[in-house]
C-alpha positions as a printed NumPy array, in Angstrom:
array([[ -8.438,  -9.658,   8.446],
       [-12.162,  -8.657,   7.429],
       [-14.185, -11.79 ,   5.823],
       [-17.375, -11.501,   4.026],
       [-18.846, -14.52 ,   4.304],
       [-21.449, -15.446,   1.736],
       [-23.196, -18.145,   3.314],
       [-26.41 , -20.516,   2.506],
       [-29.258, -21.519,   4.401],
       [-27.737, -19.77 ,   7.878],
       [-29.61 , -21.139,  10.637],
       [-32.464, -21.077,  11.697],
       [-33.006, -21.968,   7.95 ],
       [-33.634, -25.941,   7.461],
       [-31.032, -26.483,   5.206],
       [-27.803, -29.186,   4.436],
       [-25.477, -26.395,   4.776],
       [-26.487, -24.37 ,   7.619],
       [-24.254, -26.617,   9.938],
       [-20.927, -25.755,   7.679],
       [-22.476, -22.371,   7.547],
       [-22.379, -21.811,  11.135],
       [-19.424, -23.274,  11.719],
       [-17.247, -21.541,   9.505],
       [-17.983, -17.937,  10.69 ],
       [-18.355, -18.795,  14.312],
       [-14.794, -20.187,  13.847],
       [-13.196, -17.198,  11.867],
       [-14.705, -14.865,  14.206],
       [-13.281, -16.919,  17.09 ],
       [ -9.709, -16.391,  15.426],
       [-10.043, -12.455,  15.907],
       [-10.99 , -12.367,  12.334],
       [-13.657,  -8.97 ,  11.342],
       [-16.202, -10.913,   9.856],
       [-19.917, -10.034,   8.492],
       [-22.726, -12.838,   7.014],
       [-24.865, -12.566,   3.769],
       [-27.098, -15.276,   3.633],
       [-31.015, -15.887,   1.71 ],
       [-33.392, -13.522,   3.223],
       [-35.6  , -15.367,   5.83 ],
       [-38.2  , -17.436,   5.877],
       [-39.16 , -17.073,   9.645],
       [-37.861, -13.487,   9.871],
       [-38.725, -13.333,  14.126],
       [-36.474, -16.579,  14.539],
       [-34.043, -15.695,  12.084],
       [-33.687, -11.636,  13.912],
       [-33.989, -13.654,  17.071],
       [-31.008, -15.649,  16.396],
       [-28.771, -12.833,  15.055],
       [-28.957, -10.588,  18.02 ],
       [-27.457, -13.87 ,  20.286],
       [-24.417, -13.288,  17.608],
       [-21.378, -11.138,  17.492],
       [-21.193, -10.122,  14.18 ],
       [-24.012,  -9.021,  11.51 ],
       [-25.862, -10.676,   9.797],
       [-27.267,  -9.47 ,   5.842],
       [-30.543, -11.505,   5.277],
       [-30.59 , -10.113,   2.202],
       [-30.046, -12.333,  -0.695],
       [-32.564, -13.517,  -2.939],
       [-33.08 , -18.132,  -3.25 ],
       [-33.49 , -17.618,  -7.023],
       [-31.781, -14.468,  -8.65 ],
       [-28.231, -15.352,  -8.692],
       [-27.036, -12.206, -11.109],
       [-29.146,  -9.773,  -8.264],
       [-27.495, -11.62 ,  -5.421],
       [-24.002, -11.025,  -7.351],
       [-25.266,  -7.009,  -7.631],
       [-26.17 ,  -7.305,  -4.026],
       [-22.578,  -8.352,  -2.186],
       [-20.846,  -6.54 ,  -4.545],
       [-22.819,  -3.297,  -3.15 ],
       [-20.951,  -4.183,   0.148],
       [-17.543,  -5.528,  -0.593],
       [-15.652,  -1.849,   0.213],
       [-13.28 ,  -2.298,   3.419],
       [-13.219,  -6.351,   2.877],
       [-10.233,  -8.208,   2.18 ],
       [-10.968, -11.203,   1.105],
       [-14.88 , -13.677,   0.397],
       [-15.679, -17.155,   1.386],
       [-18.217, -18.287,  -0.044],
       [-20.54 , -21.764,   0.097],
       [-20.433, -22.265,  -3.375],
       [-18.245, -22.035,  -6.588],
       [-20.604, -19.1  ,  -7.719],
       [-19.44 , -15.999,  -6.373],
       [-16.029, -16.483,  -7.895],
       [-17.933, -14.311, -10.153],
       [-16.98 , -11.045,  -8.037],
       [-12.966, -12.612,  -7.994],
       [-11.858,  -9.329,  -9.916],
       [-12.863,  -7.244,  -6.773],
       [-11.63 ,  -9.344,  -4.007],
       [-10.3  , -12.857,  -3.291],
       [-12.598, -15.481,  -3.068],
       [-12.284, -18.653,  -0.98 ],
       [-15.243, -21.612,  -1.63 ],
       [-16.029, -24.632,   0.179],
       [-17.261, -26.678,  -2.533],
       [-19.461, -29.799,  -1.719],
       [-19.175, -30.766,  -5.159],
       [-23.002, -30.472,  -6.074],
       [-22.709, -26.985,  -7.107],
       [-20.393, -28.309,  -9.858],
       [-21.723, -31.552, -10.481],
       [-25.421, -29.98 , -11.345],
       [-25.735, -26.584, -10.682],
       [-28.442, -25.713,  -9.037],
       [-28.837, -21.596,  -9.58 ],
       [-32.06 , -21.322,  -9.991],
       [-32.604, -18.259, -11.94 ],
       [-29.077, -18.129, -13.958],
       [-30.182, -14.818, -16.417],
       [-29.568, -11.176, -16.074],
       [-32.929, -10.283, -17.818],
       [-35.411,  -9.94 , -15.37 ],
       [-32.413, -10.985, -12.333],
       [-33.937,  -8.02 , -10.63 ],
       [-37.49 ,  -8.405, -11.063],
       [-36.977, -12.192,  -9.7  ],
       [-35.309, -10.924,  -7.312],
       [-38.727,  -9.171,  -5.723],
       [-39.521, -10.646,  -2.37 ],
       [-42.957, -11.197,  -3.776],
       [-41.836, -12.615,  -7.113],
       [-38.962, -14.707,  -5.404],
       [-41.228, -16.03 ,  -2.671],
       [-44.415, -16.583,  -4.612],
       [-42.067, -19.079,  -7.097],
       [-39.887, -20.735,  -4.466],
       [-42.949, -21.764,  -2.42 ],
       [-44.514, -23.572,  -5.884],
       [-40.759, -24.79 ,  -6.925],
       [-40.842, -26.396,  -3.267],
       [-44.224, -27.499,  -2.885],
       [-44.264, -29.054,  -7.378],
       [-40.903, -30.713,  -5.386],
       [-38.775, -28.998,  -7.851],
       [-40.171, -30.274, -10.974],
       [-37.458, -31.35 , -13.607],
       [-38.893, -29.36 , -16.285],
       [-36.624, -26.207, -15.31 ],
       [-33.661, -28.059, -14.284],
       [-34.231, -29.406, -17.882],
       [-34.716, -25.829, -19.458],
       [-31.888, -23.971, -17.161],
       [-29.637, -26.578, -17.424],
       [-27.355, -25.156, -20.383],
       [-27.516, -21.692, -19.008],
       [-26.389, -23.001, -15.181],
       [-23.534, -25.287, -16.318],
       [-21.971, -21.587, -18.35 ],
       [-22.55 , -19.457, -15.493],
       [-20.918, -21.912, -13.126],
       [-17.76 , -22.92 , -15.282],
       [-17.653, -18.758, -15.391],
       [-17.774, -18.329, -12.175],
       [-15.115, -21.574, -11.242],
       [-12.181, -19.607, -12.703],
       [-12.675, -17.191, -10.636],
       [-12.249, -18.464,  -6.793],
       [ -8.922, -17.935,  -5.546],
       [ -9.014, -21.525,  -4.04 ],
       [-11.627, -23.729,  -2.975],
       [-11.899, -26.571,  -0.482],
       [-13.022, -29.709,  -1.859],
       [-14.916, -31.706,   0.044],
       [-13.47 , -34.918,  -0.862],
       [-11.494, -36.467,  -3.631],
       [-14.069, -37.285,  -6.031],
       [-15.021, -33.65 ,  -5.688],
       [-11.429, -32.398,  -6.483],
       [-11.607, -34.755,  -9.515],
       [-13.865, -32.791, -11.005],
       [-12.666, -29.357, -10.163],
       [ -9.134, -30.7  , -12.32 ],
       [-11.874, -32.252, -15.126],
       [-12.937, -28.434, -15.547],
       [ -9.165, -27.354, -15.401],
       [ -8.953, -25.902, -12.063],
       [ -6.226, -26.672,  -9.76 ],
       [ -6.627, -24.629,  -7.137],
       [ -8.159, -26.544,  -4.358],
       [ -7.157, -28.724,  -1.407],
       [ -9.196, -31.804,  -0.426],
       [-10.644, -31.226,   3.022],
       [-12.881, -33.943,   3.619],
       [-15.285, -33.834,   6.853],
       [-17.132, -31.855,   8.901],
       [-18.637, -32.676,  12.763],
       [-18.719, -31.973,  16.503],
       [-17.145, -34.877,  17.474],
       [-17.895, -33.865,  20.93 ],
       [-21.392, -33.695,  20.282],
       [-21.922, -37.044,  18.892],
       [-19.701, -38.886,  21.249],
       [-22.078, -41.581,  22.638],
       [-22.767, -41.173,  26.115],
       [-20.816, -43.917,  28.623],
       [-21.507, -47.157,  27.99 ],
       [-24.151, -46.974,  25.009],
       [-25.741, -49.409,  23.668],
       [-28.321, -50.263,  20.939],
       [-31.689, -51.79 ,  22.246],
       [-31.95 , -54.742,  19.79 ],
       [-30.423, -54.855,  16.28 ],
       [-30.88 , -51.445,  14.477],
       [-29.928, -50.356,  10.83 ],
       [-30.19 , -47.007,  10.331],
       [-29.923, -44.261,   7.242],
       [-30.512, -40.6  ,   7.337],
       [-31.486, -38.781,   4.244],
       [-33.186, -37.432,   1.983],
       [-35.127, -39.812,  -0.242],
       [-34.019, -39.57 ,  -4.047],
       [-33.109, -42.09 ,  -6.207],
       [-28.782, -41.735,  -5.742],
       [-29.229, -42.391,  -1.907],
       [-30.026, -46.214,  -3.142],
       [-32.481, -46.546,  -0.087],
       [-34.582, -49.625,  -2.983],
       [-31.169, -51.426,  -2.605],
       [-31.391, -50.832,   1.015],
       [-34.65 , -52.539,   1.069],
       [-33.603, -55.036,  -0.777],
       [-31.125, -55.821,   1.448],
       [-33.144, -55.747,   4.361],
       [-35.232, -58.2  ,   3.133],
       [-32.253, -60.631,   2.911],
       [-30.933, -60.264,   6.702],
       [-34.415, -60.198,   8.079],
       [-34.464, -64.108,   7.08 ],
       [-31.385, -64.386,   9.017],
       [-32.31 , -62.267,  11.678],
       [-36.046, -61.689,  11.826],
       [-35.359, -59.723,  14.846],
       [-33.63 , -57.198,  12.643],
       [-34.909, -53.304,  12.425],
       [-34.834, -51.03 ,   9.472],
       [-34.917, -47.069,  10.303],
       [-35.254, -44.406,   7.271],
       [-34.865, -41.076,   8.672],
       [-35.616, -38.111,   5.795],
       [-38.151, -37.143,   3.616],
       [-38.341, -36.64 ,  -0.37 ],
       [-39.999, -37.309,  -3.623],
       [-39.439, -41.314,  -3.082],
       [-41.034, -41.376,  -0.292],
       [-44.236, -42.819,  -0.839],
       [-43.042, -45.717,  -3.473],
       [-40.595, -46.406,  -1.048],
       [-42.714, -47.177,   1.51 ],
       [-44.497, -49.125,  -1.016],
       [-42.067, -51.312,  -1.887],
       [-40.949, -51.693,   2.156],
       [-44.061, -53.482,   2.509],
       [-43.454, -52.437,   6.486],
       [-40.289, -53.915,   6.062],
       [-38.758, -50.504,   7.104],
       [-39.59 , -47.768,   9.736],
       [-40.175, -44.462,   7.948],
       [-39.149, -42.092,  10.157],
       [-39.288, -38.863,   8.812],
       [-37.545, -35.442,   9.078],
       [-35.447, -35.288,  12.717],
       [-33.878, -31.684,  13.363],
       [-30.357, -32.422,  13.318],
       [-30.131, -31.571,  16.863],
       [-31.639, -34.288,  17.481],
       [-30.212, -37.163,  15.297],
       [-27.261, -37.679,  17.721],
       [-29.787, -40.004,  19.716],
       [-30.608, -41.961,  16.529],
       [-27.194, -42.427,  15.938],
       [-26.472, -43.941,  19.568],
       [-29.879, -45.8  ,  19.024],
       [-28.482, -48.089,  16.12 ],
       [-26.127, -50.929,  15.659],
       [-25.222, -49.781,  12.272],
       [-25.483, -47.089,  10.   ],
       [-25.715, -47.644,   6.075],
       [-25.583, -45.387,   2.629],
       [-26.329, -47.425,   0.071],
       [-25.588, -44.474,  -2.786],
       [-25.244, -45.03 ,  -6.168],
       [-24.1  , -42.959,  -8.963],
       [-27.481, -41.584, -10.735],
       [-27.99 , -40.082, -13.959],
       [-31.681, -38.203, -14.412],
       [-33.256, -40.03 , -17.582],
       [-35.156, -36.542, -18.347],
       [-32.729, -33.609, -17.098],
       [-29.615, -35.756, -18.252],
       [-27.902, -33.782, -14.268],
       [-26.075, -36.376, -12.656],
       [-26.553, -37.371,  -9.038],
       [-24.095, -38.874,  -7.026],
       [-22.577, -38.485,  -3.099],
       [-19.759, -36.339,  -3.274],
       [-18.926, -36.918,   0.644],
       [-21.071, -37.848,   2.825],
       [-21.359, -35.883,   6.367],
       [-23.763, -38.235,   8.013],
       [-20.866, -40.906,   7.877],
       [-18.856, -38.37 ,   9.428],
       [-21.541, -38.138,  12.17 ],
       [-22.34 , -41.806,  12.09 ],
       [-18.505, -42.514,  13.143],
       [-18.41 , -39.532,  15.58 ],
       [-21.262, -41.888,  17.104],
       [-19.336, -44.334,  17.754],
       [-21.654, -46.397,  15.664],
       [-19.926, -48.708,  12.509],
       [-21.134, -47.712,   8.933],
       [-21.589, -49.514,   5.21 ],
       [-21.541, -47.75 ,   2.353],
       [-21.369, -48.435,  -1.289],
       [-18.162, -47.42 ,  -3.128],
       [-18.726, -44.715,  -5.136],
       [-18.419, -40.725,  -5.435],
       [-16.897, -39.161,  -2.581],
       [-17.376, -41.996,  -0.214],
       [-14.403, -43.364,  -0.494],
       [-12.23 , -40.307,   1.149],
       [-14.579, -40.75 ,   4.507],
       [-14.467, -44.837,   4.533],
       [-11.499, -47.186,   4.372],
       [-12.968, -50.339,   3.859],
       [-12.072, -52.737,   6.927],
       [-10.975, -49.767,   9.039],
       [-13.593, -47.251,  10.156],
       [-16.421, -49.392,   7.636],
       [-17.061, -51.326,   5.191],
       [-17.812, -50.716,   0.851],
       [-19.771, -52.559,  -1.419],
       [-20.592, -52.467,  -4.542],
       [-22.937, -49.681,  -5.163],
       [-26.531, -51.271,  -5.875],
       [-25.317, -54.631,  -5.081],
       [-28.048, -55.771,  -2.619],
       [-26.503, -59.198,  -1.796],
       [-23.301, -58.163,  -1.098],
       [-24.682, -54.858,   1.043],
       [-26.916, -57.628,   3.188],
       [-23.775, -59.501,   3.423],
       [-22.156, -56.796,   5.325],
       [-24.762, -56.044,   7.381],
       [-24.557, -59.782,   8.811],
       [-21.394, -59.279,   9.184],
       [-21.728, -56.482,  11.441],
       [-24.191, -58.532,  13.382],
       [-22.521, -61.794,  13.591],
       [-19.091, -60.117,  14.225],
       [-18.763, -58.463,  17.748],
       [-14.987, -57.471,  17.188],
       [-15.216, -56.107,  13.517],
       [-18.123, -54.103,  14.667],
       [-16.274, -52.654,  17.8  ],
       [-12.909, -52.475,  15.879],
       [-14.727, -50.475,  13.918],
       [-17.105, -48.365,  15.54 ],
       [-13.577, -47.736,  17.601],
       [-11.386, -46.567,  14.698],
       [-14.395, -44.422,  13.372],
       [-14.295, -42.172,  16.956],
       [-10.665, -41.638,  16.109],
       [-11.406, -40.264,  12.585],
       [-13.855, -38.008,  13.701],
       [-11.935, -36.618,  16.382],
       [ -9.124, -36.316,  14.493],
       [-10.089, -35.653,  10.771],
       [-13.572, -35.02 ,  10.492],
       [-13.957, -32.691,  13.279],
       [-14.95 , -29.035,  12.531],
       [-11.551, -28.085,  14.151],
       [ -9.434, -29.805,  11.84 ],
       [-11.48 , -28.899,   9.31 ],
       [-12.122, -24.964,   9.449],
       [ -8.191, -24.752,  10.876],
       [ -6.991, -25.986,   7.18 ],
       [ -9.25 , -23.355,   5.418],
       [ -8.297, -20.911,   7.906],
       [ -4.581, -21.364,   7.189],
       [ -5.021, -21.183,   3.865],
       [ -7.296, -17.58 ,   3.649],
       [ -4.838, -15.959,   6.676],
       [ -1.398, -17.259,   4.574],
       [ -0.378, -18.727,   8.074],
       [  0.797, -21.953,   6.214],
       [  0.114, -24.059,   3.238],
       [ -2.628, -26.158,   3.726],
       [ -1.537, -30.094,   3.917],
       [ -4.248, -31.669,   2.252],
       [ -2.548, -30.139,  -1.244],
       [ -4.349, -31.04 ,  -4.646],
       [ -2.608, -34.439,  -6.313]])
């Protein structure tokens, strides 16, 4: 079978995806599969031509990080001889007249779109390297200023409910993300929650934390709930003033956060993802304290619609809290492999963490259950074999829409 694989932020790009990115075509290539990669054009073009000549199939750096309707012009221009597209988002259903298209769907592309240019006037022209790159670096470096997600915002939300209808199927991420898939009236999908190396994040023999250690990785906006983190912190520290608090990510909060720590917390930073295995393995617990946020100005809604660094944190061997809401839930069973609280509910969140502390066999039982998961459910094998199956027409995938 030959796969064009529409792909975003392929490494070396810094991006959430690139890992699923990777992944998938590395895997589908593996099968036997004829596959070929358009991704964003570079921004290190030496790195990025440096990494594709280490690869067995090509690579199209060729797509544009704001001009959706150009990108669209540009993989249809090389569709002849494919069978079938998988894509990274919901978008490209778009081109689902010419072939079949396949989406892994991490629910944010539906939940607030984020094309940034959504118009076929002018698609081309902002699709200039010098145009594109001249307004992504101030879109990055304003820190995306709500203003256009406020003015685009009509415009996205048509474009992607076009563009949904489309996709021959799509793998949802979790439940919460297949929930709204059905609330736009597509049924299509299967729920395919996960996403790890479960090899790679196995903790080395005998492991252990240096001290008492909470950790969170992310980025630092207002639905990863790191105030009611804080909060929390504050609480256990007069239980256990030998507790640590590590924030690993960057992002607009940052610097009120930090504020309101009042060196409470350890800020971190940005850690390659190569490297967070060892923060994983360096903490007693790991904690998302999400909640379900609604932008006062761009009315988008925010919320975690899965959660891979809970995958990661469990492939750790290293037990998690989390708050109960968005796609959580399909990655956590509370008492098994972690424990939920009530999102923004800083008592009861401290409550667990003590409870991790105070409770060597809950936090082993599950620290222990959470390898299993990973190995088992979360890994990329599981994972990319379900999607696989279901683009070949080996079998029907098990994890059907309910």
């Amino acid at each position: 079978m030959k796969l064009l694989l529409v792909l975003t932020e392929f490494p070396p790009s810094i991006g959430g995806m690139q890992t699923h990115a990777i992944h998938i075509a590395r895997y589908l290539h593996g099968l036997g599969h004829t596959i070929e990669v358009v991704t964003y054009r570079p921004r290190l073009p030496q790195e990025a031509a440096a990494f594709d000549r280490r690869l067995d199939f090509p690579v199209h750096r060729i797509l544009s990080r704001l001009s959706h309707h150009e990108n669209l012009r540009l993989v249809a221009g090389l569709l002849n001889g494919f069978d079938a597209i998988y894509a990274s988002t919901v978008y490209y259903g778009l081109l689902g007249d010419r072939l079949p298209v396949y989406c892994r769907s991490a629910g944010n592309d539906v939940l607030r779109p984020w094309i940034a240019y959504p118009f076929e006037r002018f698609s081309r022209l902002v699709a200039s390297p010098l145009v594109d790159g001249t307004l992504y670096h101030y879109f990055v470096k304003w820190k995306r200023p709500d203003f256009v997600h406020a003015w685009f915002r009509d415009a996205r939300f048509q474009l992607m409910r076009r563009a949904l209808q489309g996709n021959a199927h799509i793998f949802a991420n979790s439940h919460f993300t297949g929930d709204l898939l059905r609330d736009l009236h597509f049924d299509r999908y299967s729920v395919i929650p996960g996403g790890v190396d479960a090899a790679e994040f196995c903790p080395p023999p005998m492991q252990q934390p240096k001290g008492l250690i909470y950790l969170t990785a992310c980025r630092l906006v207002a639905k990863k709930g790191i105030d009611t983190f804080l909060q929390a912190a504050a609480i256990v520290r007069e239980h256990r003033p030998e507790a640590r608090f590590v924030i690993v990510g960057d992002g607009p909060q940052r610097e009120a956060l930090e504020r309101m720590s009042n060196g409470v917390a350890e800020f971190a930073g940005r850690v390659p993802h190569e490297e967070m295995k060892r923060q994983y393995w360096a903490a007693s617990c790991f904690v998302l304290p999400s909640r379900d946020h609604v932008h006062k100005r761009t009315g988008l809604r925010d919320v975690e619609t899965m959660g891979r660094v809970l995958c990661e944190a469990n492939a750790a061997g290293v037990p998690v809290i989390a708050s109960r809401t968005g796609g959580i839930p399909s990655i956590v069973e509370h008492g098994y492999n972690g424990l939920l609280t009530a999102p923004e509910d800083a008592k009861e969140f401290a409550h667990a963490m003590l409870r991790i502390a105070e409770d060597r066999q809950l936090s082993l039982r599950l620290a222990a259950n959470g390898l299993e998961m990973a190995k088992t459910k979360f890994d990329w094998t599981v994972v990319l074999e379900e999607q696989a199956a279901r683009i070949t027409g080996r079998r029907v995938a098990t994890a059907q829409a309910t």
